[in-house]
Each structure stands twice: as C-alpha cells, then as structure tokens.
matplotlib code that plots the C-alpha trace (Angstrom):
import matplotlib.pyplot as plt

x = [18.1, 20.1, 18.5, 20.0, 18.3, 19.3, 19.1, 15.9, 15.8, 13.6, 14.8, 11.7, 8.5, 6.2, 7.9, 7.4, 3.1, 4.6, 8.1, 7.8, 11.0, 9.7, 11.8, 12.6, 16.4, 16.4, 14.3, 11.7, 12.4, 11.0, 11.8, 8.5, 7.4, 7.2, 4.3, 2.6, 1.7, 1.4, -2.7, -4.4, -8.5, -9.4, -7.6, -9.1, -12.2, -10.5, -9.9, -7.2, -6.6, -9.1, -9.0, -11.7, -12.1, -15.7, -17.5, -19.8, -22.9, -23.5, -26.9, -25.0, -26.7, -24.1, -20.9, -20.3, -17.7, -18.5, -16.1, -15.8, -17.2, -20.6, -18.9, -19.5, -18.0, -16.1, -12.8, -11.1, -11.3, -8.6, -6.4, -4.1, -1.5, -2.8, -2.5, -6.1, -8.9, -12.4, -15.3, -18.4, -21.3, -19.2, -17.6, -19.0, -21.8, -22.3, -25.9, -27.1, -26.9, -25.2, -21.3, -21.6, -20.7, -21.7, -20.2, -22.5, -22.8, -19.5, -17.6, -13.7, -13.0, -12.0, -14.2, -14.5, -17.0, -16.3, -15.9, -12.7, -11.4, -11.8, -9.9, -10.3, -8.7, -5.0, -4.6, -3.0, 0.4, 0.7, -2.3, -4.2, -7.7, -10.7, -12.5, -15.5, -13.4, -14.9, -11.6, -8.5, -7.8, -6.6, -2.7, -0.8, 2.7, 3.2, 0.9, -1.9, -4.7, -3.6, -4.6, -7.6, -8.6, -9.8, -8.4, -11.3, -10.4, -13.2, -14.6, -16.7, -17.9, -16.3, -17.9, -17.7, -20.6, -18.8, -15.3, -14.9, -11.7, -9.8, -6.9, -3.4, -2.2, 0.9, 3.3, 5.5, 5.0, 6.1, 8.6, 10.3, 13.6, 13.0, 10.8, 12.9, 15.9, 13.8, 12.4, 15.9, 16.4, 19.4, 20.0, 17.6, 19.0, 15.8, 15.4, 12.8, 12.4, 9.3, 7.7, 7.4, 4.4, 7.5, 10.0, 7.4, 5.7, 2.9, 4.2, 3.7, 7.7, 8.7, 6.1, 8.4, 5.1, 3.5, 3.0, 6.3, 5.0, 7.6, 6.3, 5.4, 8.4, 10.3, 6.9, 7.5, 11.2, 11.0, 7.9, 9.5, 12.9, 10.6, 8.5, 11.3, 13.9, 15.8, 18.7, 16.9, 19.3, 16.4, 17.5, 15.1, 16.5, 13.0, 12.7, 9.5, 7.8, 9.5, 7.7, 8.5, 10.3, 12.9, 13.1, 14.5, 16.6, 18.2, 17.6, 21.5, 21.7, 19.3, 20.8, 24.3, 22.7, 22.4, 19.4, 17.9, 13.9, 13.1, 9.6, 8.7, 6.1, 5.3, 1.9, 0.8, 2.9, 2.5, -1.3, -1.4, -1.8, -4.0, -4.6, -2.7, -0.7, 2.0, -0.4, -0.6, 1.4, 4.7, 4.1, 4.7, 7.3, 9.2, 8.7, 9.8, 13.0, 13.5, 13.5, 15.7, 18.3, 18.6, 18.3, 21.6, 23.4, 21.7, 19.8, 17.5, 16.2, 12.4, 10.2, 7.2, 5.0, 3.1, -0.6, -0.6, -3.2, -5.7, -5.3, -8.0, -10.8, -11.7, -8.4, -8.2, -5.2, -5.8, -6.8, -7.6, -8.9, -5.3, -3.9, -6.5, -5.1, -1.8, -3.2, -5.4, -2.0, 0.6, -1.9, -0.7, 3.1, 2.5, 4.1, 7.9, 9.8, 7.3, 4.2, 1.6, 0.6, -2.9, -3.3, -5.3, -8.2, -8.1, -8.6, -10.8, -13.3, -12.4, -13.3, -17.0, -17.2, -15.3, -14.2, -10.5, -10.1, -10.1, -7.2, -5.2, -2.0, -1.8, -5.1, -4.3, -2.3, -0.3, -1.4, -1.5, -0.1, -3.3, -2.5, 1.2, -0.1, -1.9, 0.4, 2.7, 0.4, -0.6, 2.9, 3.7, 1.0, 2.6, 5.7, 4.6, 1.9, 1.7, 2.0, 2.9, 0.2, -0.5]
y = [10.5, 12.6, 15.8, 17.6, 20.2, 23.6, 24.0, 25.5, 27.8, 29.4, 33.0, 34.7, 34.1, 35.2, 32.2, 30.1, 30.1, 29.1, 26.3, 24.5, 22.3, 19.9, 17.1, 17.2, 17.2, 12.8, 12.2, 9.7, 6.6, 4.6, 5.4, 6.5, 4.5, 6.7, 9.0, 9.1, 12.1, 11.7, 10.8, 13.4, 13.3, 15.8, 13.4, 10.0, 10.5, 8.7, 10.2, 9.3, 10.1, 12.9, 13.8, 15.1, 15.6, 14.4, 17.4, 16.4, 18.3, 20.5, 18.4, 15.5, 13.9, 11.5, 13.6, 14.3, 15.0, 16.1, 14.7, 16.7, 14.6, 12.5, 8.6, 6.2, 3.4, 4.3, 1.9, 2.5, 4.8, 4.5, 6.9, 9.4, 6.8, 3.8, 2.1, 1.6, 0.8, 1.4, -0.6, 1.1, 0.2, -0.3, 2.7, 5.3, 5.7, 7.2, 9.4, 8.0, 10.4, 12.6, 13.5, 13.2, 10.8, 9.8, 7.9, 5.5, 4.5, 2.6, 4.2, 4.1, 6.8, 10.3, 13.2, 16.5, 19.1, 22.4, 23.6, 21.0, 23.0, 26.1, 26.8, 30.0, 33.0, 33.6, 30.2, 29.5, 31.0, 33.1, 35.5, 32.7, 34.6, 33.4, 36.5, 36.3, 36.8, 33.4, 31.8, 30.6, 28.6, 25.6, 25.3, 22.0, 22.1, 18.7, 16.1, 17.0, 17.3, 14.7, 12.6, 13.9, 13.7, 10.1, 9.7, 8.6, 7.2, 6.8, 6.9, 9.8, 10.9, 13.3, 16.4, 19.9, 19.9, 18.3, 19.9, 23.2, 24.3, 24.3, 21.8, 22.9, 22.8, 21.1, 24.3, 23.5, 26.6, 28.9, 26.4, 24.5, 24.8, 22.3, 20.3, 20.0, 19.1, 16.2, 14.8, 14.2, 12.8, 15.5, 16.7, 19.1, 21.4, 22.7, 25.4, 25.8, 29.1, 30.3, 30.3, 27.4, 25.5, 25.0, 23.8, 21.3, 22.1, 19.5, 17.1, 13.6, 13.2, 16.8, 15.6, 12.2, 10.5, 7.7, 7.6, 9.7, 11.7, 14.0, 17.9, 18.6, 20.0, 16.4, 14.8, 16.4, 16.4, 12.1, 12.1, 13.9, 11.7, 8.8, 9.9, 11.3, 9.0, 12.2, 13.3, 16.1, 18.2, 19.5, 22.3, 23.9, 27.2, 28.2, 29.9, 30.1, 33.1, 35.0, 37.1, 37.8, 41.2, 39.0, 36.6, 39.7, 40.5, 37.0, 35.8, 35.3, 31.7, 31.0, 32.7, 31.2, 27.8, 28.6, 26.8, 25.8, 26.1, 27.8, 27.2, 30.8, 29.7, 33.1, 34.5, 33.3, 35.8, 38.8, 38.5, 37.8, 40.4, 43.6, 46.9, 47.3, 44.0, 43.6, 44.7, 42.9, 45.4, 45.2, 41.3, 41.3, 43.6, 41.9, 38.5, 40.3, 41.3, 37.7, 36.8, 39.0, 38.1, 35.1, 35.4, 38.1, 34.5, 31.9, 34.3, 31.0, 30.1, 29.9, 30.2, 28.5, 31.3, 29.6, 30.5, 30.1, 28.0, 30.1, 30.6, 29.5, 32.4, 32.3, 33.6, 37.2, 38.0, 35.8, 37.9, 35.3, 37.5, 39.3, 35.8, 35.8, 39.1, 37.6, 35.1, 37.1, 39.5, 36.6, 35.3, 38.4, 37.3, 33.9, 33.5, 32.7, 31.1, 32.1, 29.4, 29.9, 27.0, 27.9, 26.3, 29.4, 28.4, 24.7, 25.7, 28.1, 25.4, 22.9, 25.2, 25.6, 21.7, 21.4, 23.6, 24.4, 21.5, 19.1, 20.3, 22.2, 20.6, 23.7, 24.8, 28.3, 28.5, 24.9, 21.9, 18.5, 15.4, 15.5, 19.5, 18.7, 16.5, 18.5, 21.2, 18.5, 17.2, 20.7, 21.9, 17.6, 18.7, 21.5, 19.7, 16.4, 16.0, 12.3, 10.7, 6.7, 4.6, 3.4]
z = [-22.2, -19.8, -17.6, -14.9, -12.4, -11.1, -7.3, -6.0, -2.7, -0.6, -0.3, 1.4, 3.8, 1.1, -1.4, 1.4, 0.1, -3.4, -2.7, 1.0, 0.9, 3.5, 3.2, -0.4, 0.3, 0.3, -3.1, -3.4, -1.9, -4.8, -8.5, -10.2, -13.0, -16.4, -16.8, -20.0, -21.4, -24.8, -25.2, -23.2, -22.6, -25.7, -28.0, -26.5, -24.8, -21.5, -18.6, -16.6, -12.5, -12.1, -9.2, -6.7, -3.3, -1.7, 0.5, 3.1, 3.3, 6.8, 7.2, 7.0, 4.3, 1.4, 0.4, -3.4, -5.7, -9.8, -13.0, -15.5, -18.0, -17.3, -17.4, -20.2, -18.2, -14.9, -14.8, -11.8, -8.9, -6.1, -3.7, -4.9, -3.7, -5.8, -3.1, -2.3, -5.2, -4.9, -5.2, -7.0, -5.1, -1.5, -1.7, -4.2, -6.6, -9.8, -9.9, -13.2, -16.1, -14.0, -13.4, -9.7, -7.2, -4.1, -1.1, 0.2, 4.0, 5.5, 2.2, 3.0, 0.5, 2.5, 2.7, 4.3, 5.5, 4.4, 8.1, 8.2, 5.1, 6.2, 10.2, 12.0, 11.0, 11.5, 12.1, 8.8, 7.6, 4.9, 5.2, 3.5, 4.7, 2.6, 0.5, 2.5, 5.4, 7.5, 7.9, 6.6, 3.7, 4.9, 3.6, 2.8, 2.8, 1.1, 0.4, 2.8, 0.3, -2.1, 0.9, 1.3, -2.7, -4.8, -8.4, -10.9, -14.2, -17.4, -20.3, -21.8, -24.8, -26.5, -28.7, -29.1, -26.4, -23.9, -24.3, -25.9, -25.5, -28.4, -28.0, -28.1, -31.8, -32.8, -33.3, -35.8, -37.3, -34.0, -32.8, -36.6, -35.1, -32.1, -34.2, -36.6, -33.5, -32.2, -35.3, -36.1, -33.2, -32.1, -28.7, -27.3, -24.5, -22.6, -20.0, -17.7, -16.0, -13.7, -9.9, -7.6, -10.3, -12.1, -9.4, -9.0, -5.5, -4.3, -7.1, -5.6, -6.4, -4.7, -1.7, -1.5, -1.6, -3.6, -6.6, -6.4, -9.8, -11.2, -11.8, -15.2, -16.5, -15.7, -17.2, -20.2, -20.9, -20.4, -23.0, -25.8, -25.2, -25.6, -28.3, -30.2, -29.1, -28.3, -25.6, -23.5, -22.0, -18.9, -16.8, -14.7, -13.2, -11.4, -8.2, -5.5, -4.9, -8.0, -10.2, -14.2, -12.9, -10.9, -14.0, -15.8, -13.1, -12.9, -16.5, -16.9, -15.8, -17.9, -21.3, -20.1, -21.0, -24.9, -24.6, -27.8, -26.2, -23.4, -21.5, -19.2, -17.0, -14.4, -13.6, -10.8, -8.2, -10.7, -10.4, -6.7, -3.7, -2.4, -4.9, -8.1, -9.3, -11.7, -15.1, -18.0, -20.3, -17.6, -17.9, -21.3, -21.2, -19.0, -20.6, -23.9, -21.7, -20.9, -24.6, -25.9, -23.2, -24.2, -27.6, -27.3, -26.4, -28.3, -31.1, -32.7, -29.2, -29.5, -26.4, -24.8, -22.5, -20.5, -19.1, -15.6, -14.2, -11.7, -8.1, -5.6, -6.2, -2.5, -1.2, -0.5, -2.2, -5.6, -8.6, -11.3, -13.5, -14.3, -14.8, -17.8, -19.1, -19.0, -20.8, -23.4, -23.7, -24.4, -27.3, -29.0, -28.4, -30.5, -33.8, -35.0, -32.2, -29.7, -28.7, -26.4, -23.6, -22.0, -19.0, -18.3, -20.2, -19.4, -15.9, -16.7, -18.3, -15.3, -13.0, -14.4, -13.6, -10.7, -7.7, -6.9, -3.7, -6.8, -8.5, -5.7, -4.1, -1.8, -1.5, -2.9, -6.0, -6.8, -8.9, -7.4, -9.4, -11.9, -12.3, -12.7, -15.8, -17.6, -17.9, -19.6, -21.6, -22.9, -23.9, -24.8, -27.8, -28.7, -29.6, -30.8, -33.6, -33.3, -29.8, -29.3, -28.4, -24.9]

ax = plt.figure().add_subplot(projection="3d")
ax.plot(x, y, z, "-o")
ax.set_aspect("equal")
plt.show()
C-alpha cells in the first residue's frame, strides 16, 4: 500500500491552539506497529485503551477515574506508553458494580488534583481561560496529558441500555463508487482535508512518543489497504487553525488531486470564539462549495463530512453546542456520494460518562491516541461492512 502526505504549517498564533509542531520535523524514532481498527467496542463488546485520567479529591481522600462501560472482566490497564502494566489490587480497584476506579495507597498510576489542571489565569497561552473564569486550562503542546492519563482495556456487556448510539452504517449506498473501487481491490486515491484534528495533533506518532500511534486519518487509510487488500493513494492536505471558509478559499490542491473520496473534517474552529460564530447555514454552504470544486475536476468524487468531536465545555471560547448544529445540519447533506461520520454524537454520549481530561490530547479541543481511534474506526465502518478478525 503506498500513501504520501502534504506538508502541514503553522501560519498564525491562533493555529498555534490547534497544530503545535514541536519536534515533529524527525518522525518517530520507532516504527509503530499497525493499529487495528476494524472491530470497534459497539460491534464486540471489548473495550480497548480507554483512556482516563485519575482526579484526586481536594480532601484528599482515593482518586477516581469512570469507564464508560461497567467491566465484565478488566484485562489489562497500563500507561499510555505500554510501557508500564498495572496490577489490580496494587495499583487500582474496580468499585464493584460500578464503572469507577480507584487508586489504592502506594498506587504508581498518575493522578491529579483539579488545582494542578487548572494554573492561574494568563498563565497559559492562547486565551485558554476556563468559563467560570478561576483559571486557565492547562495546555499541552505534545504529549503532556497522555502522560498524565492510564489506558484501561475490558470486557462489557453490550445492549441498547448500555450503548445507544446508533453505530455508523456501512454506506454503500452514499459512497458505491469507492466501495465498489476497494472491493475490487483497485487503487483508491484519498484526500483528507480539515483543521489540525486532522493533521493529527496530540497523536502519539505526531508527539514522537510511544506508542508512536498514527492520527486517524493514517489509521484508517492502512486498515482499508488491509482489509481490502487495496493500494491507498492517502494525501492529507489539512491545515491548523483553518476554518471551512479557508477550505473554500484553498480547496484547489485538493481538487487538483482528482481524488476519487474525499474526507472534510472542519468544525471545530468555525464553532469556536466570543459572540456570533461561523453559523450552521454558512457551514454548509461552504462545505457544499468545497464539493462542488472538486467535483468540477473529478465529477464522481464522493465525500465523507465529518462531525467534529466537541471542544472542552469549560473553556471560554468553546461553543459545543454549534458543533452539534453542524452536525444536525450535515445529516441533511447525506445521500448519493455524500456520508455522514458523527463523531459528534459519539462524543456527545462519552461525555455523559466521562469528562473531557479523559479524551483530550490538548486539553481544549484535540483528541489523544484513543480519540485519534475512534474517529478511524467510525468512518473504517462506514467503508467496510465486514472487518477481519483480530
């Protein structure tokens, strides 16, 4: 399978908060082994490397963390590294009947108060000010809270009470041309084209940090190779801090591919910032604009919109609620060449059972290596209707 990248940049401040380039410029100094992402947890009833981060309460009483899911059997809990594995007992507890866990006495796994997550005001770049207006949300510019956060993976049982999201649907029907490419096993030329979720920020791979996890757009460009035994052609032209007006403005790269599916993943900068925001009809609009540039090159190109995952609800500036209009408007948009991924909803449920410093690789408004999978798995569904086996 072949795939070659576009070159990112950081053009502004402001995109600085969404792509921090660290010291991406090297790579990963160890090859990561392949992801799978071909069984996700609403198909098997196993969850693999949730991740949560333990609070310690004020009084200083045992810090907790909550699953999603209340564990049939827990099978392994370790660091976000791998490197380090857990001992149930030693080093955490599982409150019986219950989807919490507790760090006993002497417990080596990390955990933080929520005074250590939250610094004084203006001490943070970015205008990263917390809604209530206490402090600052603390930032990570690379890997800072996948240190700070313990991967749990388990079995559960899985109903309609425990999981109600509807899964994503095989979409054979809005996507039969690319279907119908990698079932025959043809080359596939895919474009990737959004903010810095999709450049991959806080990826354990774009952190140059074990396990060295490629974003999800890599993630899912290997699976379908595999599964389909397929050449992906993967170019990603995504760009930090943009929002789905510049993606109109600089959708020309992207039609100059002739790409055969294209995967527009913005949101998350529209819907952020003080007052009015970019609105849900101007969204559309320019996502339609987006479309029908490309189509004027490459007129059977179908598209993937994807539903941005929500921003951290406690920073002043995030406004998850128009990410869900986004969402509720780009529903409308599915049908013939056009498929919807909601990550919006997915989130949406998570974040009923868990709060943001579980999933966040920033803090604010990226997805850490678990985040980074699920977005692959979701559109991986979309495109294959039966996945390999482990």
């Amino acid at each position: 399978m072949r795939m070659r990248f576009a070159t990112m940049s950081v053009l502004s401040a402001a995109c600085v908060v969404m792509h921090v380039s660290g010291a991406m410029g090297a790579g990963p100094t160890t090859a990561p082994a392949f992801t799978d992402v071909s069984r996700p947890f609403w198909d098997t009833a196993t969850m693999t490397g949730e991740s949560v981060l333990f609070i310690k309460p004020a009084d200083g009483g045992q810090a907790t963390a909550s699953l999603l899911f209340e564990p049939t059997a827990i099978r392994s809990v370790t660091s976000s590294d791998g490197k380090t594995i857990y001992k149930e007992g030693q080093d955490y507890l599982l409150v019986t009947g219950s989807r919490q866990l507790t760090l006993p006495a002497g417990s080596a796994i990390p955990a933080r108060t929520t005074e250590e997550l939250t610094p004084p005001l203006g001490s943070q770049p970015f205008g990263l000010v917390r809604r209530d207006g206490k402090g600052d949300i603390l930032f990570a510019a690379g890997h800072e809270y996948a240190d700070m956060q313990t991967l749990v993976t388990y079995t559960y049982k899985l109903d309609a009470a425990s999981w109600d999201v509807p899964p994503p649907r095989f979409a054979e029907r809005e996507l039969p041309r690319t279907i119908a490419i990698l079932r025959q096993g043809a080359p596939l030329k895919l474009v990737l084209f959004g903010d810095s979720i999709s450049t991959g920020c806080n990826a354990s791979k774009w952190a140059n940090t074990p396990p060295f996890q490629p974003a999800y757009g890599e993630l899912l460009a290997a699976n379908l190779g595999r599964a389909y035994r397929s050449e992906i052609s993967f170019t990603n032209h995504s760009e930090g801090g943009r929002t789905s007006a510049w993606g109109l403005e600089h959708i020309g790269p992207v039609a100059a591919e002739k790409p055969d599916l294209v995967i527009l993943a913005w949101g998350m900068n529209d819907s952020t910032g003080e007052g009015e925001t970019c609105s849900a009809e101007t969204f559309i609009a320019n996502l339609k604009g987006q479309m029908a540039a490309v189509r004027a090159a490459r007129p059977n190109a179908e598209f993937i919109l994807v539903a941005s995952m929500l921003p951290n609800k406690d920073w002043r500036l995030a406004n998850p609620d128009r990410v869900l209009q986004y969402r509720d408007a780009m529903r409308k948009m599915v049908g013939p060449g056009i498929a919807l991924a909601d990550l919006s909803s997915v989130w949406e449920a998570m974040l009923t059972r868990k709060p943001h410093l579980d999933l966040t690789g920033n803090g604010v408004n990226h997805p850490n290596d678990f985040g980074h999978r699920l977005y692959a798995e979701v559109i991986f569904s979309l495109l294959a209707q039966q996945r390999p086996a482990r």
